[in-house]
N, C-alpha and C positions, 0 to 999 in steps of 0.2 A: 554575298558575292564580293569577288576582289574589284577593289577600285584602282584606278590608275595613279601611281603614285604621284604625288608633287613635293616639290622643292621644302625641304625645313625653311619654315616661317614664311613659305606663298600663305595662308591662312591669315596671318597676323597682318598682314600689306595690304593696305584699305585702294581700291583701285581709283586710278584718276578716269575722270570721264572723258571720254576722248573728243578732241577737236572734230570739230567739221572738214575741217582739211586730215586731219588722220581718218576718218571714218571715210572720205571719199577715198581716197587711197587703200584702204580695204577692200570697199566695193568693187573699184575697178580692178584688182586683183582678182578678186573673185570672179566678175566676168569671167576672167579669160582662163578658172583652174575649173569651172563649176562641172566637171564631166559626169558619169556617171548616172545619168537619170536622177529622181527624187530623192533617193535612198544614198547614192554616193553626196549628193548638193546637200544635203541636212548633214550628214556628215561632216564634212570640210567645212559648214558653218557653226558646229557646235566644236569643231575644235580651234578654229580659228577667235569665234569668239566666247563662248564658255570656259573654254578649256587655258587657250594661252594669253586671251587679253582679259576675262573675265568683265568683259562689259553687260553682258546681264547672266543675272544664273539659269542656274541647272532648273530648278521648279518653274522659273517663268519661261525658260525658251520652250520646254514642252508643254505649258498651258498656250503659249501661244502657237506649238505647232499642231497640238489638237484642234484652235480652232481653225485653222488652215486646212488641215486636213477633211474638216466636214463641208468648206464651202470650194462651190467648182470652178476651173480650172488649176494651175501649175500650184500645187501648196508650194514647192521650196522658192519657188519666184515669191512669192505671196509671203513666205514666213523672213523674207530677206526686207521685203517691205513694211513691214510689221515692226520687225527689230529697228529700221534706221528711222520709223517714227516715232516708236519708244526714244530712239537717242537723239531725233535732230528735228520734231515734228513733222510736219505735211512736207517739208522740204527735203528733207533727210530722207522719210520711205519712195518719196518720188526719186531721189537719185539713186538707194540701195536699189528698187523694181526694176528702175531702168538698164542700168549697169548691169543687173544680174541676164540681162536680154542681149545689150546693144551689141557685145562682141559673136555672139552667136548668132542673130541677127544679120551682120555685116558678111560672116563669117557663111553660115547657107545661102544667102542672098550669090553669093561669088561664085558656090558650086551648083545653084541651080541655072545660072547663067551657061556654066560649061557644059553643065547636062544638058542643058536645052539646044546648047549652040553648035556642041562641040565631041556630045558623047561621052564615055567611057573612058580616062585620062589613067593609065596602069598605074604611074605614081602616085596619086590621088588614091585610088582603090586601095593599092601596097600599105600606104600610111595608115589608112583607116581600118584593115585586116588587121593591123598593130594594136589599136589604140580598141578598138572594139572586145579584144581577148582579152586588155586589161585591164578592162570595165567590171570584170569579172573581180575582178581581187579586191576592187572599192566597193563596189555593193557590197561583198562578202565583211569589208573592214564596217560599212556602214550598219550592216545588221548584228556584230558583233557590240558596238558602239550603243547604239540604240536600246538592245536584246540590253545589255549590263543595266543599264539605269531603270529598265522601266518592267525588267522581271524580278521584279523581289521576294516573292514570296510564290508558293505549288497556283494560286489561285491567277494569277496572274500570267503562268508560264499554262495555263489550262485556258484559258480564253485567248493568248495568240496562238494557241495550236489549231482552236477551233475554228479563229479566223481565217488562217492558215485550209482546214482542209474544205470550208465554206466556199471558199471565193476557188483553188485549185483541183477540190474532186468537185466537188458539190458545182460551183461555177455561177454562185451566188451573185445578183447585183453587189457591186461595194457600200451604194449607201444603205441597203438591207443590213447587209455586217456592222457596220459602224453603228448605225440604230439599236443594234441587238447587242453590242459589246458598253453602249451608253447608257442603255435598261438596266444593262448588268450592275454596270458600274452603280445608277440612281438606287438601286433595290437592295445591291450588298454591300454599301453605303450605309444602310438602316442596321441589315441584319448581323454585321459583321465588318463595323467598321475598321477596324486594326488593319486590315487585307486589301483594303483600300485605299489608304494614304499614299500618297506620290512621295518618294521619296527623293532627296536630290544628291548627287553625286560629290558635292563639298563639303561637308560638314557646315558648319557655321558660317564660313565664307562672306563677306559679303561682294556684293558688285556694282559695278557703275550705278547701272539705271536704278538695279534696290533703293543703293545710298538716298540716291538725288529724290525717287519717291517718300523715302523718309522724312528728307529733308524741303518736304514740298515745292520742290522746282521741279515738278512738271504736270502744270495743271492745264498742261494739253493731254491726258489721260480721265479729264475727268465728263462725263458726259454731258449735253446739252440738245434740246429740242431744236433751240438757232442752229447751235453748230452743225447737227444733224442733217436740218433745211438745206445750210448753205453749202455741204458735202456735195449731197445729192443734187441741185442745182448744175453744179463747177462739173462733175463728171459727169450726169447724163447727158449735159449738153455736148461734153467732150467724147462723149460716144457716138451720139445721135444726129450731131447738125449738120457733122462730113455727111452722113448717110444721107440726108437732107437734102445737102447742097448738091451733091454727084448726082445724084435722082432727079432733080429741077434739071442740070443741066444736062443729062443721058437721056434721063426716062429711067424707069422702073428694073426693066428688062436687061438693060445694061450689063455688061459680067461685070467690071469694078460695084452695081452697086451689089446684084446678084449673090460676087464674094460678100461684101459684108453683110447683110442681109441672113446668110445662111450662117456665117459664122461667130457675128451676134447672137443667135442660138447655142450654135453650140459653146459661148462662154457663159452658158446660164445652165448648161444640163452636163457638163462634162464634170462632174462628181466621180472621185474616183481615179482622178488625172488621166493622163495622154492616152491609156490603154486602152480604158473603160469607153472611150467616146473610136477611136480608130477606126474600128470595123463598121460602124454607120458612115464615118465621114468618105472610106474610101466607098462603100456601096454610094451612097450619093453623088460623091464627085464623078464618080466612075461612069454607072450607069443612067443614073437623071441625068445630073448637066451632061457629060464628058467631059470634061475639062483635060482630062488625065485619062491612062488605062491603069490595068489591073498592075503590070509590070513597074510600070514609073512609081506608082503606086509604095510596091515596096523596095525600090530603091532609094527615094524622098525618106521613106521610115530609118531604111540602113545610114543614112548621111545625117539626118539629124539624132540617130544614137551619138552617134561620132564626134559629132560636135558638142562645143560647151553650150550652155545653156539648157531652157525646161524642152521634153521630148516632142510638147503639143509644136515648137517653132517648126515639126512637121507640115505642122500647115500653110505657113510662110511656102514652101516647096509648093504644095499645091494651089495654090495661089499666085507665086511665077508661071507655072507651066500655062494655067488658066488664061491670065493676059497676054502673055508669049503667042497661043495658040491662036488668041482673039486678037490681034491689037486693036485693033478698030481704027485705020487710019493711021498712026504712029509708028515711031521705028518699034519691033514686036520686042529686043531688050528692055526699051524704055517702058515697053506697054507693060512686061514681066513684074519691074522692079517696082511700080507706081502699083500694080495689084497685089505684091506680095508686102509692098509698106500698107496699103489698106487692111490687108489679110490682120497681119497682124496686129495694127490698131486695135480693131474691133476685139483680137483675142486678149487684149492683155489691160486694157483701159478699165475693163467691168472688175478686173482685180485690184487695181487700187480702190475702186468702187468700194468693193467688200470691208478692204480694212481699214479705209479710213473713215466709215461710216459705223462697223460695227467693233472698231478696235477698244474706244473708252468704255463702253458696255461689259466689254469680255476681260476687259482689266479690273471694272469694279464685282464681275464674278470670281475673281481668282479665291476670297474671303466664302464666297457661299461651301457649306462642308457637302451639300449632296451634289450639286455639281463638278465638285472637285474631285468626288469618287467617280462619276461618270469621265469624266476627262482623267482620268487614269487608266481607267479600263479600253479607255478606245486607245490610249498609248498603248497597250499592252498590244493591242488589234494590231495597230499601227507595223508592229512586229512582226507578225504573221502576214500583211499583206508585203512589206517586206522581202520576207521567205518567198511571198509565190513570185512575187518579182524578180527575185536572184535566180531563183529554180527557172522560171520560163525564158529569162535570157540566159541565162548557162544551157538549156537545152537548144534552143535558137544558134548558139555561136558555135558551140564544138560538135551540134549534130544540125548543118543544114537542111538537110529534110526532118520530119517527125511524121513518126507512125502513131497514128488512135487507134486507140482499141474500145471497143463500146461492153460494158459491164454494170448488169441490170441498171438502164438505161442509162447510164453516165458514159458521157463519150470525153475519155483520159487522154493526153497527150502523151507519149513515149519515145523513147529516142529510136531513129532509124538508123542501126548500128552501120549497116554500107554507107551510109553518109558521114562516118566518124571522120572529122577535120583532125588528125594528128597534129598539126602544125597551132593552129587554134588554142588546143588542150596545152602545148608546151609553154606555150605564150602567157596564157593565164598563171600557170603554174612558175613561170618564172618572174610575173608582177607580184604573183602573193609571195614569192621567196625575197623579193627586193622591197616591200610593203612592210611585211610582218618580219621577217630572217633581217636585213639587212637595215630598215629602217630609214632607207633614205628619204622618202617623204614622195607625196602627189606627183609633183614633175620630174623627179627622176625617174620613177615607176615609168609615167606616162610615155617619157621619150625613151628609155629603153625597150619599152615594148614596140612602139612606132618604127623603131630601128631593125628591129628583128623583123617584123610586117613586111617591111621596105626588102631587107637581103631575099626572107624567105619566097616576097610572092615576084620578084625580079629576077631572082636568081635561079630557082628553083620551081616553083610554079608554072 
């Protein structure tokens, strides 16, 4: 496959390892470009940092986004934290994690305010008909991006198809699939290794975090039973003792503890990311508690498409509405804001949890060769789930309704052609022609689309 060209003698340019003050400047950037669900955010992080700073490479940032991938909640939050503890320890992935949240965070926090308080805002709406059509052209560059490095060979491009039709006809649990593309990987590993090796996208290359590995400055990568204790201690406390203390002074029943409570589960079983866990969280919020209806429901879904950051700060949304509707005593904004900061505590705390508990572990596997062909092969997956990602929101955007059809017992989604969005489709199609055709890069793309949103659903709409 063709690789993307680089500069005569990028190869030969040994990379400096970047300050803590440049790498917080990264991050914070990043906050505010990360659009596009998992698929667009893994993108704009391998090319911001594989590609143009080459702070670590191509083989370790997809051993590190495979293990992300298998554990649950937000992988690209997660594999954003991963990498700045690769580069700056415990300090580093707590401000990459965070960063990758706080603008988005801030950012739904403000529109569920207005939804709550205030309704349906047309400019608001306009922006986000923009910016949602061009979400379209980043997955689509993300899966191009992805698809290049990690299909090399028929065997490879045959297990994310199968991913692919498992999880979109079939309609497979995701960590069934992963499981089954990991088997893959551990067994033709043995039987045919050559078809299995991860290949990386630079040649010889080296990079930041490689070097300084080499050159043993960072024996915060290497494992320990202490360290491990003292992980686990520092975060389950940091999970658990708010839930603790709100409950001593509520009571049980409470909805601040109630939220965390129920969504402390869901960051232990949302494998699979934002998608896989949705349709329980709204049946629950919805009908158990009430917190929410069916309708807020999916317009909490449509606002945090929209926004930067990971797709689960969905539940941030459900989580304002919840205290909003409840205050209990309080002004009901304030009561909003203080349940959707718990909300989201509890979702995103158990992710540091994960890597900086099982990150020195999964570095000294990077050397084992049969897990290395299993984490290949879920890359491959990784591809495929991808694809159904792309497919299921390009059908969602340019066909607001969708017609099922049921076919020996599979119930298929299909577009419902009277709901074809013309305006939508053009939109997309002129983010991939200013993406891919003109090459202006993420925020061009972005605000040209937003800009067309804006005339088209103001003007014309």
């Amino acid at each position: 496959m063709t690789e993307i060209a680089r500069p005569a003698g990028a190869a030969a340019a040994r990379p400096a390892h970047p300050s803590f003050g440049e790498a917080l400047r990264l991050w914070a950037k990043l906050g505010f470009i990360n659009f596009g669900g998992p698929a667009g955010q893994i993108a704009i992080m391998h090319r911001l940092l594989v590609e143009e700073r080459r702070w670590i490479g191509e083989e370790r940032f997809l051993h590190a986004l495979n293990y992300c991938t298998l554990l649950p909640g937000p992988e690209a939050q997660q594999l954003a934290t991963y990498i700045g503890w690769l580069l700056h320890r415990t300090l580093g992935g707590v401000v990459a994690g965070t960063l990758f949240v706080l603008p988005g965070f801030f950012c739904l926090m403000g529109l569920s305010a207005i939804y709550a308080g205030y309704g349906a805002v047309p400019l608001v709406d306009a922006l986000f008909y923009g910016l949602q059509a061009a979400i379209l052209a980043i997955v689509f560059e993300a899966l191009l991006r992805v698809g290049r490095r990690a299909l090399a060979n028929q065997a490879m491009v045959a297990i994310a198809g199968l991913a692919f039709l498992a999880l979109f006809v079939l309609q497979l649990p995701f960590p069934l699939v992963i499981a089954a593309a990991a088997l893959a990987g551990f067994l033709g590993g043995e039987l045919r290794p050559e078809l299995f090796r991860g290949r990386g996208g630079h040649g010889q290359q080296s990079d930041a975090i490689g070097d300084r590995i080499l050159e043993g400055a960072v024996e915060h990568t290497t494992p320990s039973l202490a360290r491990a204790v003292r992980v686990a201690a520092v975060w389950l406390a940091l999970w658990f003792l708010p839930i603790a203390l709100l409950a001593g002074a509520y009571g049980w029943g409470h909805t601040y503890v109630q939220l965390m409570l129920f969504f402390s589960k869901m960051a232990v079983v949302t494998f699979g990311g934002a998608y896989a866990v949705l349709a329980y969280v709204a049946q629950e919020a919805v009908n158990h508690y009430g917190w929410l209806n069916a309708g807020d429901m999916l317009k909490g879904l449509a606002l945090a498409e929209t926004t930067p950051g990971p797709l689960i700060l969905v539940l941030e949304f459900v989580g304002f509405l919840a205290g909003y509707r409840d205050p209990g005593g309080i002004a009901p904004m304030a009561s909003g804001a203080i349940a959707a900061t718990l909300t989201v505590w509890v979702t995103f705390v158990p992710s540091f949890l994960w890597i900086f508990l099982g990150g020195p572990y999964i570095e000294q596997l990077r050397s084992n060769r049969r897990l290395a062909a299993a984490m290949t092969a879920i890359t491959a997956a990784v591809v495929g789930v991808i694809l159904n990602l792309a497919l299921w929101f390009a059908l969602n955007v340019v066909f607001p309704r969708l017609a099922f059809f049921d076919w020996h017992g599979l119930h298929l989604p299909a577009p419902d052609w009277a709901s074809f969005d013309p305006a939508a489709a053009v939109i997309a199609l002129a983010a991939t022609a200013t993406l891919f055709g003109l090459r202006l890069g993420m925020m061009p793309t972005l605000g040209i689309s937003a800009l067309i949103g804006v005339v088209w659903r103001l003007a014309f709409a």
